[in-house]
C-alpha positions in Angstrom: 0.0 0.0 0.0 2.8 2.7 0.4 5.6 1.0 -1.4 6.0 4.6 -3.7 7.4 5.6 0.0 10.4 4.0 -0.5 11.7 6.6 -3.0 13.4 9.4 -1.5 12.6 11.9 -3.6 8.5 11.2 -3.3 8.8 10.8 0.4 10.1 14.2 0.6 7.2 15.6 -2.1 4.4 13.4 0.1 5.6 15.1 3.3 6.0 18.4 1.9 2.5 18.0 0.2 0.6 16.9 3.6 1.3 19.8 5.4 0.8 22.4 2.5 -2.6 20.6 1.6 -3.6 21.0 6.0 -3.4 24.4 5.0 -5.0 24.7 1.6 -8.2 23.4 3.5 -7.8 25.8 5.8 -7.6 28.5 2.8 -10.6 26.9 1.5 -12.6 26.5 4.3 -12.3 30.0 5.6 -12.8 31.3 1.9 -16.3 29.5 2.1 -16.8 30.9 5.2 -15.6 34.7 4.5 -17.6 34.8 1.0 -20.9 33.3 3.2 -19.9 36.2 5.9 -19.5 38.9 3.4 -22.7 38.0 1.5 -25.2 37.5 4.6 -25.0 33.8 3.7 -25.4 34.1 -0.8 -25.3 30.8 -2.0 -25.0 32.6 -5.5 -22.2 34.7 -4.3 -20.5 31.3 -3.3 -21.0 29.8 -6.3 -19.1 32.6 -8.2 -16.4 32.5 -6.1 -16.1 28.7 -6.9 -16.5 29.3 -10.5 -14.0 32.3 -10.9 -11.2 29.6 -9.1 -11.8 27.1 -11.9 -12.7 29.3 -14.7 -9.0 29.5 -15.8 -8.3 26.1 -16.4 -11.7 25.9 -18.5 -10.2 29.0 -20.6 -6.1 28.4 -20.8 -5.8 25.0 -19.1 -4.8 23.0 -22.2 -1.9 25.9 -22.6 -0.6 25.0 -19.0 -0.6 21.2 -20.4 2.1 22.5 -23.1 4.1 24.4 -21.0 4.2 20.7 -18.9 5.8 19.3 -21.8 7.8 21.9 -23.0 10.1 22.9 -19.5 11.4 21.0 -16.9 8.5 20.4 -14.2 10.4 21.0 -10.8 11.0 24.3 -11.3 8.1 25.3 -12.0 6.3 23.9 -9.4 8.5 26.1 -7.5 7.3 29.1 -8.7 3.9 28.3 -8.9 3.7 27.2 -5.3 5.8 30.4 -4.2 3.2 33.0 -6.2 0.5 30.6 -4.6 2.0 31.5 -0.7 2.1 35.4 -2.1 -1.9 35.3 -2.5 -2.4 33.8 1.0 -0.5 36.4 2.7 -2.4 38.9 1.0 -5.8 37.8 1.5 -4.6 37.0 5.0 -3.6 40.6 5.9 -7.0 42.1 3.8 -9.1 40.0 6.3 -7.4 40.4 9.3 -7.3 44.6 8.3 -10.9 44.2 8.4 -10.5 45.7 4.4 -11.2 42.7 2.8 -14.7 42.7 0.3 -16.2 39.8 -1.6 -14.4 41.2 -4.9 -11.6 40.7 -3.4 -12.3 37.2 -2.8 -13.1 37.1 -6.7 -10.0 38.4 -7.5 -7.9 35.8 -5.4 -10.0 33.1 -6.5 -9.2 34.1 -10.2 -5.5 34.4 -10.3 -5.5 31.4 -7.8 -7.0 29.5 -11.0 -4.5 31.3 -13.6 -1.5 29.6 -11.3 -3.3 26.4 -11.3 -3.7 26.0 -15.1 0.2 25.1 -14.9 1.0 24.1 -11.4 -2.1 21.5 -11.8 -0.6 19.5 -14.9 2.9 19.8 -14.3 2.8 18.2 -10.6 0.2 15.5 -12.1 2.9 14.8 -14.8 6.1 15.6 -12.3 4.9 12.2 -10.1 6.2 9.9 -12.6 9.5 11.5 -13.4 9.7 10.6 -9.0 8.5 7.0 -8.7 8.8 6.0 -12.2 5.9 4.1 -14.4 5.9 0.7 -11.8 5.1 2.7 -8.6 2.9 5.5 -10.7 -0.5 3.8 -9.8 0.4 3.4 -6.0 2.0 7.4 -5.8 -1.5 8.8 -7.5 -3.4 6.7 -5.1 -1.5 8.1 -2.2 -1.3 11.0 -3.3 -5.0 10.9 -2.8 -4.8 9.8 0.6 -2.5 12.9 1.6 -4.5 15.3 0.1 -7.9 13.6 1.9 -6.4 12.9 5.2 -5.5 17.0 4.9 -9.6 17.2 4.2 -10.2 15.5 7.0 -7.9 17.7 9.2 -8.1 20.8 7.7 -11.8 21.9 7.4 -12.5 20.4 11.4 -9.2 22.3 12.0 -10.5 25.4 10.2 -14.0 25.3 12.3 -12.3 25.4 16.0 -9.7 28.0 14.6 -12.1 30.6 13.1 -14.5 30.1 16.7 -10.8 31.0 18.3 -9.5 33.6 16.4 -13.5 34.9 15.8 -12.8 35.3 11.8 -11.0 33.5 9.2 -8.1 36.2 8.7 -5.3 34.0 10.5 -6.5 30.9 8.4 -5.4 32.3 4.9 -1.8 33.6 6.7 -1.4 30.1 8.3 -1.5 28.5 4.6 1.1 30.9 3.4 3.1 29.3 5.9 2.8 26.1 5.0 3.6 26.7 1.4 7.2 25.9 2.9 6.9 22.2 3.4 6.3 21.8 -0.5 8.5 24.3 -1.7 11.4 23.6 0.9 10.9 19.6 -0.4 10.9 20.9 -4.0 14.4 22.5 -3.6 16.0 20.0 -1.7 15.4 16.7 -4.0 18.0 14.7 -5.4 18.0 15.7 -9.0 20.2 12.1 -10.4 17.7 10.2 -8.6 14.3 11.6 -11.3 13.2 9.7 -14.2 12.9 13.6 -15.8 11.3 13.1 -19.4 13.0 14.7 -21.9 11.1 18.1 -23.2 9.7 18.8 -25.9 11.1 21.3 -28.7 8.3 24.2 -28.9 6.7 24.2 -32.5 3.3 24.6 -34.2 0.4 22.3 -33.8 1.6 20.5 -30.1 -2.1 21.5 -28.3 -3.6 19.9 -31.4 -1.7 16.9 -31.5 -2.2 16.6 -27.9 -6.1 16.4 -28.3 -6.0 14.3 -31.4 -3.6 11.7 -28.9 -6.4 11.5 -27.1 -9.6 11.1 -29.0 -8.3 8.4 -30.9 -7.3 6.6 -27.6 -10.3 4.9 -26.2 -8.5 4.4 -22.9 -7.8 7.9 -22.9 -11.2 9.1 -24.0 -13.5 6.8 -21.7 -11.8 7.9 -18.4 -11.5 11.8 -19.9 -14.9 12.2 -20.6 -16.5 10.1 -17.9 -14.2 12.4 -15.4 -15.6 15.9 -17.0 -18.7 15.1 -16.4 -19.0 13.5 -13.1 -16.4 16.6 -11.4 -18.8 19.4 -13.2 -20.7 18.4 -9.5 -17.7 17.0 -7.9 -16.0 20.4 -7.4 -19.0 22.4 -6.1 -19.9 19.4 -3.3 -17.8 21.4 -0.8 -20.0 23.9 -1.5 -22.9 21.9 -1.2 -21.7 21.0 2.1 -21.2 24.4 3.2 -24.8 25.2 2.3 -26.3 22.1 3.7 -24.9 22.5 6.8 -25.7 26.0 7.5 -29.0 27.0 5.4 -30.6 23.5 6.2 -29.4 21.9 9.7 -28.2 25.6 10.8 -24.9 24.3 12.2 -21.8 26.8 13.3 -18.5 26.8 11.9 -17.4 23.6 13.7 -20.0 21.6 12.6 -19.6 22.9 9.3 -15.7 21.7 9.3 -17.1 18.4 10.4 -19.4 17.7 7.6 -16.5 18.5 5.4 -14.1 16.2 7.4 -17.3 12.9 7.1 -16.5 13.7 3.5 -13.2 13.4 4.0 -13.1 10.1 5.7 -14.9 8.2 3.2 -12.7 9.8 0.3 -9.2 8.7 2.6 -11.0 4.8 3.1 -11.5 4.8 -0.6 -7.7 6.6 -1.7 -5.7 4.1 0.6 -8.0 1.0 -0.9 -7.5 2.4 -4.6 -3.6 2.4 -3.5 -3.7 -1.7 -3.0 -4.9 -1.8 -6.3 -2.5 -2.8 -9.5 -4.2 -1.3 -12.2 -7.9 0.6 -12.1 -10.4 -1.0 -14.6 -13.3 0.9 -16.7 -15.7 -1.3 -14.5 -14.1 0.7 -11.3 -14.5 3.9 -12.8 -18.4 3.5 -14.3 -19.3 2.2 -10.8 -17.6 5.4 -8.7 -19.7 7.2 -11.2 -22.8 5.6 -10.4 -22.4 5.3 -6.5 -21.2 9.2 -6.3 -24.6 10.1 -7.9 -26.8 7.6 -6.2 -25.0 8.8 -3.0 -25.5 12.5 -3.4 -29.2 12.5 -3.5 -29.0 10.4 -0.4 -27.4 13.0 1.3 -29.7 15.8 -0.1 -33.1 13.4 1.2 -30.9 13.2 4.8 -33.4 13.7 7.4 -31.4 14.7 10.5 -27.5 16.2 10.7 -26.2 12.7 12.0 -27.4 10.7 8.8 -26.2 13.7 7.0 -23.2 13.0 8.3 -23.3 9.4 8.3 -24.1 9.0 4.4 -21.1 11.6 3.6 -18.7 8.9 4.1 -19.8 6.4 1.2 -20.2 9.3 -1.0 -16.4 10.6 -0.2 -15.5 6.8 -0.9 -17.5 6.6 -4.7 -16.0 9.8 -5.5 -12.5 8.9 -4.6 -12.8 6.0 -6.4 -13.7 7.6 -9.6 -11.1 9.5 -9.0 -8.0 7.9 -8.4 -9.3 5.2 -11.5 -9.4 7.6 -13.9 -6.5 9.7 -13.1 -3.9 6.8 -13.2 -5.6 5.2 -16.3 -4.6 8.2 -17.9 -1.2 8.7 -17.0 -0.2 4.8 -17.5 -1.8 5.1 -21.0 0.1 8.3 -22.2 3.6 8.6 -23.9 5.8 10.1 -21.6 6.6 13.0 -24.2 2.4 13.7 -24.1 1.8 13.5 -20.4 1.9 17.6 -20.0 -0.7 18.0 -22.7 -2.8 14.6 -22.1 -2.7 15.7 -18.3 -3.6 19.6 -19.5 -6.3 18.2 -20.9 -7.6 15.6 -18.2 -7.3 18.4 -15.4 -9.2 21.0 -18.0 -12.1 18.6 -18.2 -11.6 17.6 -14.5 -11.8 21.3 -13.1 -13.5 23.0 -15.9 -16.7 21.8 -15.3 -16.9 23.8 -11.9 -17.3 27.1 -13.8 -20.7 25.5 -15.2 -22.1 23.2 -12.0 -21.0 25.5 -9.2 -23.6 28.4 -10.2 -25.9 26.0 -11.8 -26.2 24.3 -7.9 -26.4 27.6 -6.5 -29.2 28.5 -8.7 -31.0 25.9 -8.3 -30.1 26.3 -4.2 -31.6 29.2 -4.0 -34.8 28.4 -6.0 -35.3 25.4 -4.3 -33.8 25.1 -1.4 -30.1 23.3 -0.9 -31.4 20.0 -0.9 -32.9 20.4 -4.4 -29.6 21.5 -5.5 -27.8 18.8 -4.1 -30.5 16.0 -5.2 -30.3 17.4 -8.6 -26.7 17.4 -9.1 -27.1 13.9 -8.6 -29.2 13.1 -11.3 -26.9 15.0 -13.3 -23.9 12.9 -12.2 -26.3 9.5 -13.2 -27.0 11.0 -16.7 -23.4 12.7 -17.6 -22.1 9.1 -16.8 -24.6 7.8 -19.2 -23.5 10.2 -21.7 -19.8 9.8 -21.3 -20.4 5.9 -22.2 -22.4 6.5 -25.2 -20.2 9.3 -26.6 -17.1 7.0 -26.3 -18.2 4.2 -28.1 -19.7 6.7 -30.3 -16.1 8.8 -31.2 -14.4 5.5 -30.9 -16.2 4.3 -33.7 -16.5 7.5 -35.9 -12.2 7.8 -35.7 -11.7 4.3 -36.5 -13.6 4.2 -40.0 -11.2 3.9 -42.4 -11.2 6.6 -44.9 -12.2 5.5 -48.3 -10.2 6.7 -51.5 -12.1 8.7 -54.2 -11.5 7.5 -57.9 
């Protein structure tokens, strides 16, 4: 389960990215909050703010792919991560100034998302040059587990801290600190011990031949487009929660950051059971698809907080399933001199979506209430997995027909 451990080099990253991703759920957590705060409790307003984060990869994420391919990956992730501490500290000192307004949150949540449409596909791509293609499975998979054992921590962690310090200003300036786990790891790595791929010589045509790699990959294109549409209402369930929690079983901050950190168990179960697998099959994948929907209008028919809470946990599990299965079906099916663009592309369709499903649920939350929303996004999930199927075999067959000379 955590052979990938053994290399030095991911050992270091994995450590680095535990305590950086403790405080990104912090970040995220009190960026919930604030926005709810600023707005007298908008679930539009929340919505935005989620959309404006992801809106960037759904405009220049396929770019950030090329760059991947085109520049060595470590450094940067350095950069990326450092710019990433710079926008902490300064929402940080806004909020704790009492200065901060909800465009500001907007703007932070934007240029966050322009730093992610590189930093997001380069550190997807940047795990195999560590572990090489054997141990690539297991690192993804564990990967998964660090960054949901932080979701378990960080959003309960968030909760008590923002009851302390009686806002969610020191939250933001505690994640700039802890930028310095991953960055310091980053720096520090033994360079002769990567499998670095070689890059790739900039000409014309590269984000073209990176999406033609893929659509005439069927184990590219099943996971890709199953993935796009299940995360369009994967990426907005943290806001879900958010709004579940406090518009429908009025709970505080703390219980808030323990609905998030239910979630968060199931999704750890399910990482560190996806991380004793070999190889994830399409079965896997179709079936996190179906039990995330099926599980989220559970939750949204949850009568009391505790089954609320209870029925969290299997839907963290389904999603992380999905998850992890498609992610390293990807990678172990891509060329290593198309993983920046095939993973620009996965982590488009993967975040993308957001822009789209985060209003749409906080429409349809404010029209009918936040359990309509979540119930809905459900169905949707049931249907987009559906379509992703259909559209697959449907592609599949289209690219494959031979093309027929003209006398």
């Amino acid at each position: 389960m955590f052979r990938s451990l053994r290399v030095r080099n991911y050992r270091m990253f994995a450590a680095g990215g535990a305590v950086s991703n403790v405080g990104g759920w912090l970040q995220r957590t009190a960026q919930d909050w604030l926005v709810l705060d600023l707005t007298h409790g908008s679930a539009a307003a929340l919505g935005l703010a989620t959309a404006l984060q992801f809106l960037p990869m759904l405009l220049f994420g396929l770019f950030g792919g090329v760059l991947a391919d085109r520049y060595p990956k470590r450094p940067i992730l350095i950069v990326a991560q450092s710019l990433m501490a710079v926008l902490a500290l300064v929402i940080g000192v806004l909020t704790m100034t009492g200065t901060a307004q909800v465009w500001h949150v907007y703007l932070m949540a934007f240029t966050l998302g322009l730093i992610s449409c590189v930093e997001v596909p380069t550190r997807q791509a940047f795990v195999v040059e560590m572990v090489g293609r054997q141990d690539l499975s297991n690192a993804i998979a564990l990967n998964s587990s660090i960054f949901n054992l932080a979701r378990v921590m960080g959003p309960a962690i968030a909760g008590v801290l923002i009851f302390l310090f009686g806002g969610t200003g020191p939250l933001f300036l505690i994640n700039a600190v802890t930028f310095a786990g991953v960055i310091s790891s980053l720096i520090f790595m033994r360079k002769s011990e990567l499998n670095l791929s070689v890059p790739v010589p900039r000409a014309k045509g590269q984000l073209r031949e990176g999406l033609s790699y893929v659509l005439h990959r069927e184990e590219l294109l099943m996971p890709v487009l199953l993935i796009g549409f299940v995360s369009m209402f994967s990426q907005s369930f943290s806001m879900s929660i958010a709004l579940m929690a406090r518009e429908v079983f009025k709970a505080g901050a703390s219980s808030f950051g323990l609905a998030s950190s239910m979630f968060a168990v199931g999704a750890l179960g399910g990482a560190l059971l996806a991380a004793r697998r070999a190889r994830p099959s399409r079965k896997m994948l179709i079936a996190g698809a179906i039990g995330f929907g099926l599980f989220q209008i559970a939750t949204g028919l949850a009568p009391f907080y505790p089954v609320y809470l209870l029925l969290l946990i299997p839907t963290g599990i389904a999603l992380i399933t999905i998850n992890t299965a498609a992610n390293a079906s990807v990678q172990l099916a891509t060329a290593p001199d198309m993983r920046g663009r095939v993973m620009g592309i996965y982590m488009l369709v993967f975040t993308g979506g957001a822009p789209i499903g985060a209003p749409l649920v906080g429409w349809l939350s404010e029209l009918g209430g936040p359990r309509a929303g979540v119930m809905l996004s459900g169905v949707l999930v049931l249907v987009g997995t559906g379509v992703a199927v259909m559209l697959t075999k449907l592609i599949a067959a289209r690219v494959s027909e031979p093309v027929l000379a003209v006398a």
